[in-house]
mmCIF file as gemmi writes it, N, C-alpha and C atoms, coordinates in Angstrom:
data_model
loop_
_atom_site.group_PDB
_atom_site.id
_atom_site.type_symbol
_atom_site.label_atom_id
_atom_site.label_alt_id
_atom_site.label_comp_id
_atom_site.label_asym_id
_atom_site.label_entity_id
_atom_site.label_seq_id
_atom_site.pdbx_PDB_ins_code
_atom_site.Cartn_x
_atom_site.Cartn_y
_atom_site.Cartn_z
_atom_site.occupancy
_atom_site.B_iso_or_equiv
_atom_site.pdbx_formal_charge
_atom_site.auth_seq_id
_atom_site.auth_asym_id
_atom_site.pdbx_PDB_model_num
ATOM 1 N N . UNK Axp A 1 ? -15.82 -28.451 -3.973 1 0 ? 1 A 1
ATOM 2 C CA . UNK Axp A 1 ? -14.754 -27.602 -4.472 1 0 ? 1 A 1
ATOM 3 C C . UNK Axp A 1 ? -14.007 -27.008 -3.29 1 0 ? 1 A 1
ATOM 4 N N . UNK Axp A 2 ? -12.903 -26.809 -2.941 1 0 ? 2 A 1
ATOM 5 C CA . UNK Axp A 2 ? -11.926 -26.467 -1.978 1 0 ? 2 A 1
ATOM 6 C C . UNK Axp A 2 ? -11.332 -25.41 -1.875 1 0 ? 2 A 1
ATOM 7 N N . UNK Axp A 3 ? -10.602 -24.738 -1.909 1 0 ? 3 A 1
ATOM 8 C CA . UNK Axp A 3 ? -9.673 -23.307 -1.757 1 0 ? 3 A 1
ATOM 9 C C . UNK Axp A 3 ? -9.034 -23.262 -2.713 1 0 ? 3 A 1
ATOM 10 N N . UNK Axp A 4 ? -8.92 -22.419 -3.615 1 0 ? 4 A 1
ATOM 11 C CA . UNK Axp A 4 ? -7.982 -21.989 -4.866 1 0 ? 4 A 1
ATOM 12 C C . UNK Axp A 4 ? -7.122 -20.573 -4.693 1 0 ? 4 A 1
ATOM 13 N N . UNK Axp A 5 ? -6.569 -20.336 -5.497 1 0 ? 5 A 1
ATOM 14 C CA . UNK Axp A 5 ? -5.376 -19.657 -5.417 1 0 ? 5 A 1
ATOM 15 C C . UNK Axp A 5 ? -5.476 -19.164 -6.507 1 0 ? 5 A 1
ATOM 16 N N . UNK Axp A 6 ? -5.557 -17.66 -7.145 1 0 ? 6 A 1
ATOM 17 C CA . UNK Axp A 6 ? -5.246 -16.834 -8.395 1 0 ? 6 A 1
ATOM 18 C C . UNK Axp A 6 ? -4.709 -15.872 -8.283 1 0 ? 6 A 1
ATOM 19 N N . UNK Axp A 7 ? -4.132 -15.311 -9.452 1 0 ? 7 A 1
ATOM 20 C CA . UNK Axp A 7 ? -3.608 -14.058 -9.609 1 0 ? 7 A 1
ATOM 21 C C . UNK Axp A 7 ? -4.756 -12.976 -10.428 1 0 ? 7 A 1
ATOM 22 N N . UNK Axp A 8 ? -4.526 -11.917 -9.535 1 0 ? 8 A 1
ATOM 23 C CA . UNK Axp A 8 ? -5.782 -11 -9.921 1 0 ? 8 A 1
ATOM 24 C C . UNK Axp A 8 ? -4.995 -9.252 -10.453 1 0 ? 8 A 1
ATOM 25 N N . UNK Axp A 9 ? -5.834 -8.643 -10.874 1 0 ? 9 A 1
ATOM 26 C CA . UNK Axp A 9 ? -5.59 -7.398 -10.532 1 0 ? 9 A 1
ATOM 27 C C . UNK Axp A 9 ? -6.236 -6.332 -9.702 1 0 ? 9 A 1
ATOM 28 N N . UNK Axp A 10 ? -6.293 -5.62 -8.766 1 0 ? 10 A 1
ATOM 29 C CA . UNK Axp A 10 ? -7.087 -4.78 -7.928 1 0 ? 10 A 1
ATOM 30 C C . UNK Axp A 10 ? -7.152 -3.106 -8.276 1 0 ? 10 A 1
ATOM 31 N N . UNK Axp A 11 ? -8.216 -2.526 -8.752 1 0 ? 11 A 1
ATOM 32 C CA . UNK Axp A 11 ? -7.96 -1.892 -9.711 1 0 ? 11 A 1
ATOM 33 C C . UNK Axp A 11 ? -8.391 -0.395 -8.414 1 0 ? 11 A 1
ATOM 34 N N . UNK Axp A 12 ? -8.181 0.769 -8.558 1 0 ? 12 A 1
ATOM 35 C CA . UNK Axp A 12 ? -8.824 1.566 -7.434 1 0 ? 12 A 1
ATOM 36 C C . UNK Axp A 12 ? -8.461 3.069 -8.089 1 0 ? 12 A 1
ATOM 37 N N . UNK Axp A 13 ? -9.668 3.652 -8.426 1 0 ? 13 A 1
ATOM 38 C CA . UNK Axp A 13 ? -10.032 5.072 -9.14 1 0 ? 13 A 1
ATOM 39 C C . UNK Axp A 13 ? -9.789 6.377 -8.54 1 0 ? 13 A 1
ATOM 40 N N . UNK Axp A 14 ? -8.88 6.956 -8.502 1 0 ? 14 A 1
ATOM 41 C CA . UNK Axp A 14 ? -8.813 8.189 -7.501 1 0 ? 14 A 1
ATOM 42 C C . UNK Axp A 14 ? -10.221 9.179 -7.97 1 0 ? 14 A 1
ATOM 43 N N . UNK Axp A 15 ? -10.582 10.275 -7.388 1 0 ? 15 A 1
ATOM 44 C CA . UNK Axp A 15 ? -11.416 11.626 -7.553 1 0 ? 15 A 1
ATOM 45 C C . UNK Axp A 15 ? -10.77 11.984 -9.152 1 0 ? 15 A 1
ATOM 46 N N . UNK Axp A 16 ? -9.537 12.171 -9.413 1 0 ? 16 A 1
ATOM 47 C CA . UNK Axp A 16 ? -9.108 12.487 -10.607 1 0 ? 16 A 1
ATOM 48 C C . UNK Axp A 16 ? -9.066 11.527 -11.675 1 0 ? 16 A 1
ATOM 49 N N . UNK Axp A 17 ? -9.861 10.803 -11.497 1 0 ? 17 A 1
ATOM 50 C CA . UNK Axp A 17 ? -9.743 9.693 -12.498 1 0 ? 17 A 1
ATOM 51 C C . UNK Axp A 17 ? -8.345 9.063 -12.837 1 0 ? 17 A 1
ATOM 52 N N . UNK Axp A 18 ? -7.328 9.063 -12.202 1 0 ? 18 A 1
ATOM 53 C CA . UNK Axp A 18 ? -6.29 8.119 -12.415 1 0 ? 18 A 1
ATOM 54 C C . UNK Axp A 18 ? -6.332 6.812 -11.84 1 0 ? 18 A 1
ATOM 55 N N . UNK Axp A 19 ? -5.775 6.031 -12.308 1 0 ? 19 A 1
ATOM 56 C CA . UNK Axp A 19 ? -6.534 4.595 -11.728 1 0 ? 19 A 1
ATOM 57 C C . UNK Axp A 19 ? -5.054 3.781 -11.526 1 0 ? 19 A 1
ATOM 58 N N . UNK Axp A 20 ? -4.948 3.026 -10.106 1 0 ? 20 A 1
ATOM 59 C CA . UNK Axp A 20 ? -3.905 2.453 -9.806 1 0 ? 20 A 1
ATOM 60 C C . UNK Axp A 20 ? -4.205 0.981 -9.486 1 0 ? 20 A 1
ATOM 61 N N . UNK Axp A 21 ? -3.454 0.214 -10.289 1 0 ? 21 A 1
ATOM 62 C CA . UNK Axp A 21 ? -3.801 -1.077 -10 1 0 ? 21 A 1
ATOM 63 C C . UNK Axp A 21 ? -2.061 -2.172 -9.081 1 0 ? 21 A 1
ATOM 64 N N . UNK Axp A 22 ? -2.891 -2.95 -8.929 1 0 ? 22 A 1
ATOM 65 C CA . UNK Axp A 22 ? -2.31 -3.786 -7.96 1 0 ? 22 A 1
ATOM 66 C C . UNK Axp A 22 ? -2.361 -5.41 -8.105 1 0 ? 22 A 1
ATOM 67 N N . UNK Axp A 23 ? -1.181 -5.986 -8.513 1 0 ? 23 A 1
ATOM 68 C CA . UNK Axp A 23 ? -1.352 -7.183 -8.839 1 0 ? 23 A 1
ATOM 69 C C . UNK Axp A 23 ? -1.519 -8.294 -7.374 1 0 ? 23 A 1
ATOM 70 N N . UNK Axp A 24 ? -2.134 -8.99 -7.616 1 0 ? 24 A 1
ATOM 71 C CA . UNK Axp A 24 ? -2.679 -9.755 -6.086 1 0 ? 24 A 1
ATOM 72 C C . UNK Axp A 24 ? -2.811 -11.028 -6.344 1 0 ? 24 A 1
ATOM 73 N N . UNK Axp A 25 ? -2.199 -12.082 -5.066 1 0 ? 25 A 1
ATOM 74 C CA . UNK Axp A 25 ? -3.079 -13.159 -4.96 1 0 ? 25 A 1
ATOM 75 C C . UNK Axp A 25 ? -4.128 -13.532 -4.435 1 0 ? 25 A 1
ATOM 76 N N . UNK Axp A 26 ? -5.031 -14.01 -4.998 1 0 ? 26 A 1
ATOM 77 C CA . UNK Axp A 26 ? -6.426 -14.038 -4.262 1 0 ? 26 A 1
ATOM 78 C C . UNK Axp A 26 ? -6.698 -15.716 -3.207 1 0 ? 26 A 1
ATOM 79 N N . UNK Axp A 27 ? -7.377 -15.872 -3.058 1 0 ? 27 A 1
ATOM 80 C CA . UNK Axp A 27 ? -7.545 -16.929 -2.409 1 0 ? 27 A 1
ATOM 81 C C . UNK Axp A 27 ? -9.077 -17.028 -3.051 1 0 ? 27 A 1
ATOM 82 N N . UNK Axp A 28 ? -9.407 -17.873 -3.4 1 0 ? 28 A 1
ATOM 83 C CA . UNK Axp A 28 ? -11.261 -18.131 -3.528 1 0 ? 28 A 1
ATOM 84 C C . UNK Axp A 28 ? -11.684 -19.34 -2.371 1 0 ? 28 A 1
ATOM 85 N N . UNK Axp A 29 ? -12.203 -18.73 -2.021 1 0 ? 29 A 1
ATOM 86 C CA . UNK Axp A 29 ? -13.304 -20.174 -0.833 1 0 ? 29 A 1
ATOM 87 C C . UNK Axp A 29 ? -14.362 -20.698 -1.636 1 0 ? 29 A 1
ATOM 88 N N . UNK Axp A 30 ? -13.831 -21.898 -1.068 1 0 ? 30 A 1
ATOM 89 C CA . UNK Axp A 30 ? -15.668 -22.444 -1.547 1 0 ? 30 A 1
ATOM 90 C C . UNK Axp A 30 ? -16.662 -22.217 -1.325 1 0 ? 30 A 1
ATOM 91 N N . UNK Axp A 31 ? -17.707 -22.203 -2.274 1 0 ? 31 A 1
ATOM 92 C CA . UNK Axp A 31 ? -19.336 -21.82 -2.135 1 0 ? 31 A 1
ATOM 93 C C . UNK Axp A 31 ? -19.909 -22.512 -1.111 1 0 ? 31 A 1
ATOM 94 N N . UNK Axp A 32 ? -19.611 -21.752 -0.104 1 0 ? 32 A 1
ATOM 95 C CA . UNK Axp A 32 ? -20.156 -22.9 0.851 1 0 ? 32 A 1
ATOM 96 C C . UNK Axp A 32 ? -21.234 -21.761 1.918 1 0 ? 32 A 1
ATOM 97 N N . UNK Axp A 33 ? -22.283 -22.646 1.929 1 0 ? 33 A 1
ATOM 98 C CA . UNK Axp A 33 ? -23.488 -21.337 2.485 1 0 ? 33 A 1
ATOM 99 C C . UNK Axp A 33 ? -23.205 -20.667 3.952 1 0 ? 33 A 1
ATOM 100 N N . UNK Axp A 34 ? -22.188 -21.426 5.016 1 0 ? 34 A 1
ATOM 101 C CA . UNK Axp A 34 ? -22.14 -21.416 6.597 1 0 ? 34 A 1
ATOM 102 C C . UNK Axp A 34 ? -20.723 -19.831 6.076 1 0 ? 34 A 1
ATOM 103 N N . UNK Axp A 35 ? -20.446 -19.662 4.755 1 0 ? 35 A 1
ATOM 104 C CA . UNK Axp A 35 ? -19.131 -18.388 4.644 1 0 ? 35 A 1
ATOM 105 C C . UNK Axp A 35 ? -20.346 -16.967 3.946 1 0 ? 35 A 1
ATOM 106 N N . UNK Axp A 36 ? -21.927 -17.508 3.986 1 0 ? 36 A 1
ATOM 107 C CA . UNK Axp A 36 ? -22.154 -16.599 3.06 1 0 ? 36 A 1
ATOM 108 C C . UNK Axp A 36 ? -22.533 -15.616 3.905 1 0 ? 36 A 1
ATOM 109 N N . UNK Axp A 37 ? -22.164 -13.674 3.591 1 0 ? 37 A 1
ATOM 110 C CA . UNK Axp A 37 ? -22.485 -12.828 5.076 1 0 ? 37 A 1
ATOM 111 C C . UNK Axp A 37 ? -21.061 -12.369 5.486 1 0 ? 37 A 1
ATOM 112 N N . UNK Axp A 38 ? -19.952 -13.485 5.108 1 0 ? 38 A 1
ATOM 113 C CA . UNK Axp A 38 ? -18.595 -13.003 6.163 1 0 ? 38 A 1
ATOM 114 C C . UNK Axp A 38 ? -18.324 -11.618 5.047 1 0 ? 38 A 1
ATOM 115 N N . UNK Axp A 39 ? -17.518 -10.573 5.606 1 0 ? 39 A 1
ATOM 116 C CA . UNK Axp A 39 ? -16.876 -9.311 5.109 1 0 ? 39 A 1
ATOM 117 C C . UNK Axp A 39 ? -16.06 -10.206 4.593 1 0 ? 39 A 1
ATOM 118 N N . UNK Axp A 40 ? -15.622 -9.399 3.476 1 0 ? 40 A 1
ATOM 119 C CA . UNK Axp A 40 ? -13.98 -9.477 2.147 1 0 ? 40 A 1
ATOM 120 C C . UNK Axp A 40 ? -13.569 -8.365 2.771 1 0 ? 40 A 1
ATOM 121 N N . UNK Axp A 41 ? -12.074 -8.707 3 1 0 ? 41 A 1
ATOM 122 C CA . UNK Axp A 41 ? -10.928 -8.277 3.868 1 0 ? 41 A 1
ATOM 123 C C . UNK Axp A 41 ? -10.261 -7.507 2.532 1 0 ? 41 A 1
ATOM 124 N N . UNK Axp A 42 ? -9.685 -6.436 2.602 1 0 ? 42 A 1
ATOM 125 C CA . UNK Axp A 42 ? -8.877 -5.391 1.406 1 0 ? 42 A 1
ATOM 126 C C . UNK Axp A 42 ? -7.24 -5.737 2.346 1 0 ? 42 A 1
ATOM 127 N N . UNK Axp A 43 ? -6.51 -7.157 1.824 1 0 ? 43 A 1
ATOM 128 C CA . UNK Axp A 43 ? -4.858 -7.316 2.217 1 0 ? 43 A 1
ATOM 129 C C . UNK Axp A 43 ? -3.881 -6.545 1.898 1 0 ? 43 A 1
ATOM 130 N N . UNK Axp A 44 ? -3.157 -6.619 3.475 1 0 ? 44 A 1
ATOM 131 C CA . UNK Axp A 44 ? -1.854 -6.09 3.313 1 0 ? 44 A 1
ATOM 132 C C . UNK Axp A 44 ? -1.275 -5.743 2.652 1 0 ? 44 A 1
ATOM 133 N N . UNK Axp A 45 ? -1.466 -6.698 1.472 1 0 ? 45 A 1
ATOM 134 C CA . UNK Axp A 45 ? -0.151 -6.732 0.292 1 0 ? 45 A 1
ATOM 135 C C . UNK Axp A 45 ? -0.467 -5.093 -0.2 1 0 ? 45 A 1
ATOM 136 N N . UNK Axp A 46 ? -1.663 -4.643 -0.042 1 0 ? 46 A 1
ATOM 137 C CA . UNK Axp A 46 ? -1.937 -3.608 -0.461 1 0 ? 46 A 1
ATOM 138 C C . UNK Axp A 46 ? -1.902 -2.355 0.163 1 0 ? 46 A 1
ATOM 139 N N . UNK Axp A 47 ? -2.452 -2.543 1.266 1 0 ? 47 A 1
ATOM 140 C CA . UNK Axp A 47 ? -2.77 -1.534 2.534 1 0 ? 47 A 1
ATOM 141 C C . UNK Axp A 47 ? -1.074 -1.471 2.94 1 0 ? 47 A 1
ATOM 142 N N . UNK Axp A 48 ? -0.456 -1.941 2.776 1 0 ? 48 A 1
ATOM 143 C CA . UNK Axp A 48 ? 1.119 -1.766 3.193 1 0 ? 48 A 1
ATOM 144 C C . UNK Axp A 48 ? 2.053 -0.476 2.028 1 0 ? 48 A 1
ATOM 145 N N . UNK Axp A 49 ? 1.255 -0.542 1.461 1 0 ? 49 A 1
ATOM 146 C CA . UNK Axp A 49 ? 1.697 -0.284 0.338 1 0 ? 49 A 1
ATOM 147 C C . UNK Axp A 49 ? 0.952 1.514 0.119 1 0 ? 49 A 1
ATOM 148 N N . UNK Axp A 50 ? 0.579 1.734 0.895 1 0 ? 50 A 1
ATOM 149 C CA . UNK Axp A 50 ? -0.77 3.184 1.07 1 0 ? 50 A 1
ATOM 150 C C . UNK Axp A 50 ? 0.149 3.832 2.234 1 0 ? 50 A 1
ATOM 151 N N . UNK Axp A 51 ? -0.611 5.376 2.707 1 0 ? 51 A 1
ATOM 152 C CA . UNK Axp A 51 ? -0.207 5.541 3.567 1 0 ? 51 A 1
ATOM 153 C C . UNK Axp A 51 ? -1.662 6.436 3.956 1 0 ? 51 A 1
ATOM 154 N N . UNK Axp A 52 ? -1.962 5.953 5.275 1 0 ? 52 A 1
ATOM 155 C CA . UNK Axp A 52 ? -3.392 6.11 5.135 1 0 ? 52 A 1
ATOM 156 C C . UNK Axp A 52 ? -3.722 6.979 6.623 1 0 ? 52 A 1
ATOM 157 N N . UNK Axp A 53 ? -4.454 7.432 6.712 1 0 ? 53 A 1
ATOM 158 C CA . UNK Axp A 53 ? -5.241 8.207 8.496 1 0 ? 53 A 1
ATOM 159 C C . UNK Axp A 53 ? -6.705 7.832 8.401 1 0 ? 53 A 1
ATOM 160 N N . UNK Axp A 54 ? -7.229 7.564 9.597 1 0 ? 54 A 1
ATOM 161 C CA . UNK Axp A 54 ? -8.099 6.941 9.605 1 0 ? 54 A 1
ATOM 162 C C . UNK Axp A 54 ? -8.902 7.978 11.08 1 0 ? 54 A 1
ATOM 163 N N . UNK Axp A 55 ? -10.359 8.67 10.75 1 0 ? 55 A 1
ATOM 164 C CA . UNK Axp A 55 ? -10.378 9.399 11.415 1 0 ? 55 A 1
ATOM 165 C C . UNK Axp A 55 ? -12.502 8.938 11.778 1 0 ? 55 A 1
ATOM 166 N N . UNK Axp A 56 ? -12.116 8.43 12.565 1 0 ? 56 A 1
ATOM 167 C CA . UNK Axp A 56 ? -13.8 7.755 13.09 1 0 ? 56 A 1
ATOM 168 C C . UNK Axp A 56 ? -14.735 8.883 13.334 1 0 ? 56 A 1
ATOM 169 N N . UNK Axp A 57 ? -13.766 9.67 14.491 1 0 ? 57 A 1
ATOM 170 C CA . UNK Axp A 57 ? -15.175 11.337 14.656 1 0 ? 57 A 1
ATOM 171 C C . UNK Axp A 57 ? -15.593 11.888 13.39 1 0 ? 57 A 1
ATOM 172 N N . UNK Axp A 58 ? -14.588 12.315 12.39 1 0 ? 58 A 1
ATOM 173 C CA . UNK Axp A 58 ? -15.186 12.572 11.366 1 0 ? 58 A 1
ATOM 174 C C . UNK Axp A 58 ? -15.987 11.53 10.149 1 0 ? 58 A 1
ATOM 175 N N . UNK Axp A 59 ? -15.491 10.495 9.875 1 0 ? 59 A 1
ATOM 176 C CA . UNK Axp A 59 ? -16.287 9.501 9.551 1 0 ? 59 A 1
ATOM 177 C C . UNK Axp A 59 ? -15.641 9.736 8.129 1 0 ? 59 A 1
ATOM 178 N N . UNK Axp A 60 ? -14.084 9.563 8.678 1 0 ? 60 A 1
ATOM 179 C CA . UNK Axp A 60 ? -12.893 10.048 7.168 1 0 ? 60 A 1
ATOM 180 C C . UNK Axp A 60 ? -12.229 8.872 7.165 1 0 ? 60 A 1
ATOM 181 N N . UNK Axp A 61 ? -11.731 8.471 5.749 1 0 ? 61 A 1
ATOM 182 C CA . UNK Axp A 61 ? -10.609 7.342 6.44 1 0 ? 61 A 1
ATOM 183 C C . UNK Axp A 61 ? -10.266 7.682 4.668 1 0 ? 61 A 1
ATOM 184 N N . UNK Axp A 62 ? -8.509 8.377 4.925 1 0 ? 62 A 1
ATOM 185 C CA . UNK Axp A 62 ? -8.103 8.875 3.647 1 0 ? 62 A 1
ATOM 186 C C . UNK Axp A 62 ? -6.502 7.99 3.338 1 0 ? 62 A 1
ATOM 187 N N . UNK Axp A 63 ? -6.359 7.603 1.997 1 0 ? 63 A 1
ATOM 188 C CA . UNK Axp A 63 ? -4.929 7.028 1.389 1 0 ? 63 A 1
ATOM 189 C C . UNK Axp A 63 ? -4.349 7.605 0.727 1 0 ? 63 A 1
ATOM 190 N N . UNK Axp A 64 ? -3.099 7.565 1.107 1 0 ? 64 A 1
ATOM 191 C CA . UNK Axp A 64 ? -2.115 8.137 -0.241 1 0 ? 64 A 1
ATOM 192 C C . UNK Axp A 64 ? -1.212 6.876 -0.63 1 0 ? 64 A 1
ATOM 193 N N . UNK Axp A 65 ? -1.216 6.715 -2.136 1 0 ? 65 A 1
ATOM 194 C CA . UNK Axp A 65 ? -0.451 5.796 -2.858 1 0 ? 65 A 1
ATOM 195 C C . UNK Axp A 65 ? 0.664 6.124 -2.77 1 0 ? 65 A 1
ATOM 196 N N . UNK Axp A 66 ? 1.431 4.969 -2.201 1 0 ? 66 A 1
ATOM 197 C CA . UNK Axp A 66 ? 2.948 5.202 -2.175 1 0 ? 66 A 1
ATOM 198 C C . UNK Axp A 66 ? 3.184 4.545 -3.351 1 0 ? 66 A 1
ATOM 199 N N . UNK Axp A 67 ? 3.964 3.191 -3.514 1 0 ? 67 A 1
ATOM 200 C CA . UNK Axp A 67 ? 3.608 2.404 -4.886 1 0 ? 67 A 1
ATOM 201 C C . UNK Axp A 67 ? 2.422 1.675 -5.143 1 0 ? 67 A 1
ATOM 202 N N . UNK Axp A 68 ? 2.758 1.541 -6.527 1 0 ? 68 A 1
ATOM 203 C CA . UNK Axp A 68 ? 1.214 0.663 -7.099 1 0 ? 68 A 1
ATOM 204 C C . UNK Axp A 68 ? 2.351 0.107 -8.652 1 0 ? 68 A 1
ATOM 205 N N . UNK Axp A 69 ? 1.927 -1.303 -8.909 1 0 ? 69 A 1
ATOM 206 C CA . UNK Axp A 69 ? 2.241 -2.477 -10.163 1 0 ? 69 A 1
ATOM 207 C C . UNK Axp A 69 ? 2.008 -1.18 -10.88 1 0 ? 69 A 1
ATOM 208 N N . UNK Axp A 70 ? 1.294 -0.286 -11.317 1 0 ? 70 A 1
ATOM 209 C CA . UNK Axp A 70 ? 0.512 -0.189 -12.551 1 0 ? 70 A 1
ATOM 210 C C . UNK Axp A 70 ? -0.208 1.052 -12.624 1 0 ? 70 A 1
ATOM 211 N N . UNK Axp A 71 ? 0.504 2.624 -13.042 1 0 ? 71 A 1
ATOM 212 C CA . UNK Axp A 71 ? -0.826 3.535 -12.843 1 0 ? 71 A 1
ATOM 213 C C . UNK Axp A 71 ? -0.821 4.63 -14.551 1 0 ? 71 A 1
ATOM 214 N N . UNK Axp A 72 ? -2.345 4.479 -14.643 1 0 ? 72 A 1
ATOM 215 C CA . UNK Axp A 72 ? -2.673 5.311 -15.904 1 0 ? 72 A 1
ATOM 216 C C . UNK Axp A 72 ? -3.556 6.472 -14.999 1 0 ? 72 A 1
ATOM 217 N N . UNK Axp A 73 ? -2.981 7.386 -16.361 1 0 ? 73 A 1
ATOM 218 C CA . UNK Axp A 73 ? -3.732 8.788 -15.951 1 0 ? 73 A 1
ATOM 219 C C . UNK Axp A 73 ? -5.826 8.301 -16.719 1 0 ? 73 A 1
């Protein structure tokens, strides 16, 4: 089986329970044992789309939704 291509949704829950989703293309790899172990990468399409600070001493790394496809309270 080879590399496929779908359309997904990426769904992500704030503290207040509002939930913002994000329509995505995914890529699927094949089941192949020499990929099993690698990290899943959270894309651009999304992280572009945030506006985020990222703070290592404190061991913070915070987003604010700029747009999102899709948000319910």
């Amino acid at each position: 089986m080879g590399i496929s291509h779908r359309k997904a949704w990426a769904r992500f829950i704030e503290d207040n329970g509002t939930a913002r989703y994000y329509r995505v293309d995914v890529v699927i790899m094949p089941d192949t044992p020499k990929l099993y172990g690698l990290p899943s990468l959270l894309g651009q399409d999304i992280l572009s789309r945030w506006r985020t600070t990222h703070s290592p001493a404190e061991g913070q790394l915070h987003a604010a939704v700029l747009p999102a496809d899709l948000t319910r309270p």
